[in-house]
N, C-alpha and C positions, 0 to 999 in steps of 0.2 A: 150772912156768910160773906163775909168783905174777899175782895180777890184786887192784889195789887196788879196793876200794871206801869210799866215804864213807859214813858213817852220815847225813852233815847231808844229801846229794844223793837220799836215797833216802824213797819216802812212809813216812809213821809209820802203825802198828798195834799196838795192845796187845797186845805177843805174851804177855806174863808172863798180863797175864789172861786169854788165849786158851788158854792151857800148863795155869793155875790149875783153868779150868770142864773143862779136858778135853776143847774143841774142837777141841785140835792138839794131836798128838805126837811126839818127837823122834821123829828118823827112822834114826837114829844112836847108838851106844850111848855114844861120845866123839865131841868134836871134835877135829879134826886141829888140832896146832901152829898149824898155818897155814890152817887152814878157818875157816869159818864154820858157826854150826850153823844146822841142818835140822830141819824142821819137816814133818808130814805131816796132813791133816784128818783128823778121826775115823771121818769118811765114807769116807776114803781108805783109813783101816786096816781098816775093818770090810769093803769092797770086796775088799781082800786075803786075810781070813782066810776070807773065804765064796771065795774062788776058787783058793786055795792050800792052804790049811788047817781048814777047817772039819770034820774029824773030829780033831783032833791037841786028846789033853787039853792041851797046851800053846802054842797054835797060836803063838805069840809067837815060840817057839826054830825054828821054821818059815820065821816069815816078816821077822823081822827083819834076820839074816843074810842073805838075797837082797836087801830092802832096803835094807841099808847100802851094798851093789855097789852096786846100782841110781842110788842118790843118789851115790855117787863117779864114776859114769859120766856122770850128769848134770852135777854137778860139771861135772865135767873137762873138757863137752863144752862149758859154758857160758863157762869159762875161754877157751879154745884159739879160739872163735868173738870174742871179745872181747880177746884178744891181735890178732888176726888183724883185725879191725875196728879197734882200735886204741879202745874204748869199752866201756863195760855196758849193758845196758839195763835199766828195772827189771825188765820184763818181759819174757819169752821163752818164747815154745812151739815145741814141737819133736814130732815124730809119735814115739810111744811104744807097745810093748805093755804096757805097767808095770797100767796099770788099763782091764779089759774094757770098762766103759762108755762109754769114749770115747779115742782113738787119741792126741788132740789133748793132750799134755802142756803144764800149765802150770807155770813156775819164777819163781816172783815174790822177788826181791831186796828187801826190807823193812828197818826198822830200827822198834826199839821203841820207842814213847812215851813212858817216861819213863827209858830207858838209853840210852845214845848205842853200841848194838851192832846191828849188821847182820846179818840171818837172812836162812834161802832158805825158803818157803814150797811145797812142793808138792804135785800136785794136776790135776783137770780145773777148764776153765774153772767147771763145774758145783760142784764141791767148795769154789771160793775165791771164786767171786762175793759173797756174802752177808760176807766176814772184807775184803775188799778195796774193796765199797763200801757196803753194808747199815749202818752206822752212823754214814757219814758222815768216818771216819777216814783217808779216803785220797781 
């Protein structure tokens, strides 16, 4: 169930420099053919490995793999909602267990500032407040 999205329609974020400092990480080890790549805060993963993983020397092979699901279900579910609506929205949250400190998932549809490519950022409201308005870039 393919769902287009525009790059030009979508707010701009420096995701390169975001990727760069290490405030976000893919979420994904590839991107699908036909995906879009995924993005996670650092707050998001270090959430993860203290609630999944935090005794594992290599908590990464832990939690990555659950996360990859996690973000194709999101995906899929943001798809299937937007087939069905007949639109995207940039933003969508949806009730998750994905991260303990808040229920309230957020899936923000982005496009970077100076690539004309479209990402999905995810996250609690709490995690992406600060990359989606703090600088003034969206």
């Amino acid at each position: 169930m393919p769902v287009m999205l525009d790059p030009s329609t979508l707010p701009s974020v420096n995701i390169l420099g975001l990727a760069q400092s290490g405030a976000i990480l893919r979420a994904e080890r590839e991107t699908a053919p036909n995906g879009i790549p995924a993005f996670i805060t650092k707050e998001g993963w270090n959430e993860l490995i203290a609630a999944h993983a935090d005794n594992h020397t290599a908590p990464h092979t832990v939690v990555l793999p659950a996360l990859e699901k996690a973000v194709a279900r999101i995906l899929s579910h943001a798809a299937e909602s937007a087939q069905s609506e007949g639109k995207t929205a940039p933003v969508i949250s949806l009730e998750s267990d994905l991260f303990q400190s808040d229920s309230t998932l957020i899936l923000a549809f982005v496009r970077d500032e100076t690539h004309p490519v479209a990402c999905a950022l995810i996250g609690t409201a709490g995690h992406l407040v600060d990359m989606l308005r703090g600088d003034g870039s969206i």
